[in-house]
ZANU-707700 format. One record per atom (N, C-alpha, C): x, y, z; residue in three letters. Coordinates in pm, whole numbers, plus 50000, padded with zeros to 5 digits. Layout:
<recs>
XYZala...
</recs>
This chain:
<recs>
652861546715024unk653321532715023unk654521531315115unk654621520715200unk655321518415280unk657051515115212unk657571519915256unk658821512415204unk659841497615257unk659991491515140unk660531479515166unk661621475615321unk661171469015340unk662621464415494unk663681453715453unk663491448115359unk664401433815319unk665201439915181unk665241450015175unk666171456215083unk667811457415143unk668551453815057unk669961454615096unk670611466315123unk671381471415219unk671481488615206unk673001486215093unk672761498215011unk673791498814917unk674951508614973unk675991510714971unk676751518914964unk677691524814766unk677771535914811unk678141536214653unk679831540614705unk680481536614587unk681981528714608unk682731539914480unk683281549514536unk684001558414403unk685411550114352unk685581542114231unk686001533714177unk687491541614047unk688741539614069unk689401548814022unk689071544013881unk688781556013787unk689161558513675unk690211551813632unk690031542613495unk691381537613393unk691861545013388unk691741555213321unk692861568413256unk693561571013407unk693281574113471unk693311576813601unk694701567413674unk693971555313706unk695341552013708unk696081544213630unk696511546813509unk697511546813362unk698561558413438unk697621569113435unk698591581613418unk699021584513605unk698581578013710unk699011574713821unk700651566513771unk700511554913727unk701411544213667unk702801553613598unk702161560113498unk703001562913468unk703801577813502unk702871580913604unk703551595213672unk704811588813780unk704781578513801unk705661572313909unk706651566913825unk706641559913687unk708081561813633unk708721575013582unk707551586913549unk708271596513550unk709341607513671unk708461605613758unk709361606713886unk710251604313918unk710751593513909unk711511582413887unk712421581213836unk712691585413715unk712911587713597unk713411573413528unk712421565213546unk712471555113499unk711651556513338unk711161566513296unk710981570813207unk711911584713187unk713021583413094unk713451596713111unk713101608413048unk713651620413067unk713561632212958unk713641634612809unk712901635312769unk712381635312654unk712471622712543unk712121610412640unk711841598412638unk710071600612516unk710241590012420unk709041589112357unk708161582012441unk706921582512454unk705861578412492unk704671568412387unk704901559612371unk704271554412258unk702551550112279unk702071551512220unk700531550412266unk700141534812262unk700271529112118unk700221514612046unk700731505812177unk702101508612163unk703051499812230unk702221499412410unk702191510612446unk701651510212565unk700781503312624unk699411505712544unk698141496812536unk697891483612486unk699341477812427unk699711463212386unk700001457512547unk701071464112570unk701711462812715unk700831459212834unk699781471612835unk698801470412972unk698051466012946unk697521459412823unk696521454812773unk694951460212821unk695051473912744unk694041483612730unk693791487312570unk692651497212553unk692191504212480unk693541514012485unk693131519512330unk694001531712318unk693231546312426unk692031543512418unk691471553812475unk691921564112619unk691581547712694unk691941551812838unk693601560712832unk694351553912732unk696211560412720unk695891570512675unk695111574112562unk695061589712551unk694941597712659unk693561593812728unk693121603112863unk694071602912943unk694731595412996unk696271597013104unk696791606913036unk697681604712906unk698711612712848unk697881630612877unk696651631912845unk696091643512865unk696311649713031unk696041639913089unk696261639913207unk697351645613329unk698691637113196unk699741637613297unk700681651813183unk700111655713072unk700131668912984unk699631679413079unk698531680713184unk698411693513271unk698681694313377unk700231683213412unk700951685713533unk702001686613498unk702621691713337unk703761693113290unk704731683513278unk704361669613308unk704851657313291unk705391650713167unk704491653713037unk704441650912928unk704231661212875unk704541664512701unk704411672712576unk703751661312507unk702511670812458unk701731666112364unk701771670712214unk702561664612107unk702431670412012unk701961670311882unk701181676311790unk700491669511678unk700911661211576unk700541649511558unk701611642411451unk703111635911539unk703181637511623unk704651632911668unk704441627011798unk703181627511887unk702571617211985unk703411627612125unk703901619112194unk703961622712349unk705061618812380unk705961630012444unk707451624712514unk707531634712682unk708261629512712unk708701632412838unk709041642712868unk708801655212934unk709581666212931unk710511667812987unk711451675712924unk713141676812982unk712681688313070unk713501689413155unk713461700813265unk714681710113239unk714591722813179unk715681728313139unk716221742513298unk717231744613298unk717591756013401unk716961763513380unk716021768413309unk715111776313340unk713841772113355unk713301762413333unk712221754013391unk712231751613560unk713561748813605unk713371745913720unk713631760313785unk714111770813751unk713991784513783unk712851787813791unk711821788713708unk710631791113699unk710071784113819unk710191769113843unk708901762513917unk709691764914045unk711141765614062unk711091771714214unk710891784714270unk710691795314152unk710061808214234unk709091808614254unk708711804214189unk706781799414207unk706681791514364unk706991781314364unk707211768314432unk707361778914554unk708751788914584unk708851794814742unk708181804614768unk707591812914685unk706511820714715unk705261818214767unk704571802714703unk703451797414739unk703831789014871unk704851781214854unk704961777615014unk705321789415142unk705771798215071unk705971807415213unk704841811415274unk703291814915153unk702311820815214unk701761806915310unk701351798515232unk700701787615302unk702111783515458unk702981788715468unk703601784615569unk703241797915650unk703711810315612unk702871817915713unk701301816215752unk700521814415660unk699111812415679unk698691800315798unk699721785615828unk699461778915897unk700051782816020unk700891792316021unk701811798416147unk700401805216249unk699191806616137unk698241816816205unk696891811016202unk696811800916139unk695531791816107unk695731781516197unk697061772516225unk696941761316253unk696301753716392unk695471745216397unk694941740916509unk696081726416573unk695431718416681unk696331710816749unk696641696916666unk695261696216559unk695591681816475unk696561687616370unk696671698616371unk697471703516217unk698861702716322unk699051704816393unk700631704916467unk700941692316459unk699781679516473unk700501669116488unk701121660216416unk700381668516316unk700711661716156unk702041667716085unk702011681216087unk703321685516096unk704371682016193unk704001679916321unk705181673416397unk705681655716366unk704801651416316unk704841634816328unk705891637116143unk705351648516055unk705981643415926unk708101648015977unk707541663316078unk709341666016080unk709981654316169unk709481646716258unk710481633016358unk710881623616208unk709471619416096unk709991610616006unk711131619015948unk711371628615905unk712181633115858unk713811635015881unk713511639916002unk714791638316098unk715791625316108unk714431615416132unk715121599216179unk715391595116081unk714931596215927unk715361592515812unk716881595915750unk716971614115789unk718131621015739unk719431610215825unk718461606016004unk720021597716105unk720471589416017unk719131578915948unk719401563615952unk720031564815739unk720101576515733unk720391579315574unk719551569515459unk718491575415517unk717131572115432unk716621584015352unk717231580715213unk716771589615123unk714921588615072unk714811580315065unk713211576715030unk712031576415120unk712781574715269unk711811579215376unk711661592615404unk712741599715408unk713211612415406unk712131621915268unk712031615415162unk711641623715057unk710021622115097unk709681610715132unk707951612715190unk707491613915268unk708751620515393unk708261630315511unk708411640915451unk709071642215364unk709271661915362unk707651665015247unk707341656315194unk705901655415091unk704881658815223unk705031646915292unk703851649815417unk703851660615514unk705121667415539unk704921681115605unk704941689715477unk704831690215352unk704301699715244unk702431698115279unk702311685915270unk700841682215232unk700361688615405unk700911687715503unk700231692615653unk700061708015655unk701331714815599unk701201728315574unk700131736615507unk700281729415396unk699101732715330unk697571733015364unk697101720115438unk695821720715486unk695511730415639unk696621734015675unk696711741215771unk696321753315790unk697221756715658unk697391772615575unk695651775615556unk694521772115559unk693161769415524unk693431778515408unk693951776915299unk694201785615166unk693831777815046unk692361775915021unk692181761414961unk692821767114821unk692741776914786unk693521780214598unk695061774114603unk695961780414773unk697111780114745unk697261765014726unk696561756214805unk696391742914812unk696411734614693unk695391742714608unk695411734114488unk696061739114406unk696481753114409unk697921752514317unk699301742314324unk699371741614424unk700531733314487unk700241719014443unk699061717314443unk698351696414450unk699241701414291unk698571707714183unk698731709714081unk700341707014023unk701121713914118unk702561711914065unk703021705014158unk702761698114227unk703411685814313unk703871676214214unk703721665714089unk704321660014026unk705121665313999unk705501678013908unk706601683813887unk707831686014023unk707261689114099unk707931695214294unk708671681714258unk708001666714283unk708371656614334unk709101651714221unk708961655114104unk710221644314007unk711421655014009unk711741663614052unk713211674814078unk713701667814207unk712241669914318unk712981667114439unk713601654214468unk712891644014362unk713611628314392unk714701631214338unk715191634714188unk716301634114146unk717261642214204unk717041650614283unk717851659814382unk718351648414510unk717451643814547unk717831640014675unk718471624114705unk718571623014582unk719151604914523unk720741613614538unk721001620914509unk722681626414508unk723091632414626unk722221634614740unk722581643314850unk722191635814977unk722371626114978unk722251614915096unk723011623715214unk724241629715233unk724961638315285unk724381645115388unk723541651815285unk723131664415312unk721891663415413unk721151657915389unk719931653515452unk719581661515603unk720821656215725unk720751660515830unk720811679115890unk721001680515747unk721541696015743unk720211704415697unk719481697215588unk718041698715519unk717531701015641unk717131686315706unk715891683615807unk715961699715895unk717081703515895unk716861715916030unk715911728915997unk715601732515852unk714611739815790unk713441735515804unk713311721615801unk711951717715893unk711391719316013unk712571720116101unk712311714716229unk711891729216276unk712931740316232unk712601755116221unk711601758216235unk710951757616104unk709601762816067unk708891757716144unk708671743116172unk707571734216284unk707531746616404unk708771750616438unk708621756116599unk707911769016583unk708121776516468unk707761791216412unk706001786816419unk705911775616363unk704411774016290unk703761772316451unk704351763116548unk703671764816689unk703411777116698unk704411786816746unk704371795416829unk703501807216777unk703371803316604unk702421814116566unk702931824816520unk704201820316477unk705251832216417unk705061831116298unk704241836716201unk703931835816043unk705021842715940unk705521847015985unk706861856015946unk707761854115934unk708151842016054unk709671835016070unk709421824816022unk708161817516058unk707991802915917unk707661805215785unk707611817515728unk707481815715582unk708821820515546unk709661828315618unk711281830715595unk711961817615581unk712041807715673unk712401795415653unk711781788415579unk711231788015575unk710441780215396unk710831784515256unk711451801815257unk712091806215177unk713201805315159unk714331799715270unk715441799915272unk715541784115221unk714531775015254unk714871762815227unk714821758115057unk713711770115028unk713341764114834unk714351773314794unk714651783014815unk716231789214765unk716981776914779unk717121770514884unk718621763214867unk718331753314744unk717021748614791unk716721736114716unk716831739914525unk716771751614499unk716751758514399unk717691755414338unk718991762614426unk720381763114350unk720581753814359unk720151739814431unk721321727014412unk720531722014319unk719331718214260unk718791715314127unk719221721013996unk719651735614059unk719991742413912unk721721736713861unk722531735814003unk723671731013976unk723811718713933unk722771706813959unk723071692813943unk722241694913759unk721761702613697unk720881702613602unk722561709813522unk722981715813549unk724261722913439unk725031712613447unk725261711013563unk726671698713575unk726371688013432unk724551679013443unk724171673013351unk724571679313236unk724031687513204unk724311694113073unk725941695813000unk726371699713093unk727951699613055unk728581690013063unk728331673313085unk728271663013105unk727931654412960unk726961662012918unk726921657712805unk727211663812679unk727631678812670unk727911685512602unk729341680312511unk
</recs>
């Protein structure tokens, strides 16, 4: 049998998930920290608010529970997780080990669209640190994370990293809201590595990638005690 000609061609349209983006929504006040640390999370109240099902809020909270965003607990619902000095100890040794490989790996993988993407995120970066743009500045240094990575062709290290990027990004905003300063001094660990990652030096760009989450390390760990003793 012949097939029809006056048929409409369909395209099929991947349509985001509710839960999906709830826990998008609310990963951006956690970032933010417009939801703070160990802030309750109310389910009721929520789904009054967005005017949803409780359902879809469960599935987020599950959601934004396996990017370490939220604690889920039985009987006592969902709060915000505090980030303690050893939490952020933990996720930055992790954090410079996995970026060093994927930064050596793109030092030796990378082709001419992967340079450009890494070069176009270190100029935003740079011109942001001139014009003391903290928020432009924080989503160039995301986009030369995210260029490195696809570079690195390391699809595990890749998705380890996708994995703790919410966590990466709610330290690194609250880090970099206090160090407006500093910025122009940051950008040069970028600009570093960019030239290492040309030339194909896998060795000297994953050293600078190490030297940079060390720094970034200790000034999280210091602005996290200062807090603490602040409120003590």
């Amino acid at each position: 049998m012949q097939a029809p000609t006056d048929v409409p061609e369909q395209r099929f349209k991947v349509a985001k998930n509710l839960s999906e983006q709830i826990a998008g929504y609310l990963r951006v006040q956690i970032i933010r920290g417009e939801l703070a640390p160990g802030e309750r999370i109310l389910e009721a109240k929520l789904a009054e608010t967005m005017e949803v099902s409780r359902g879809p809020i469960r599935e987020a909270l599950r959601i934004l529970e396996k990017t370490r965003l939220i604690e889920l607990t039985p009987r006592r619902g969902a709060r915000v997780t505090e980030m303690s000095p050893a939490d952020i100890e933990s996720l930055y040794d992790v954090l410079t080990e996995l970026y060093a490989l994927v930064a050596g790996k793109s030092a030796e993988n990378r082709d001419p669209e992967d340079l450009q993407r890494i070069g176009e995120a270190v100029k935003g970066a740079a011109s942001c640190a001139v014009s003391g743009d903290p928020a432009g500045y924080y989503d160039s240094i995301f986009a030369f994370a995210d260029a490195i990575r696809k570079a690195s062709r390391n699809a595990l290290a890749d998705q380890i990293l996708g994995d703790l990027e919410p966590a990466t990004r709610r330290t690194q905003f609250a880090t970099l809201s206090q160090r407006i300063d500093d910025l122009a001094k940051n950008v040069t660990f970028f600009q570093k590595a960019a030239r290492h990652i040309e030339k194909g030096n896998a060795e000297m760009a994953a050293q600078i990638i190490r030297k940079y989450a060390q720094n970034e390390k200790s000034f999280a760990l210091r602005m996290q005690r200062n807090a603490l003793k602040s409120e003590s």
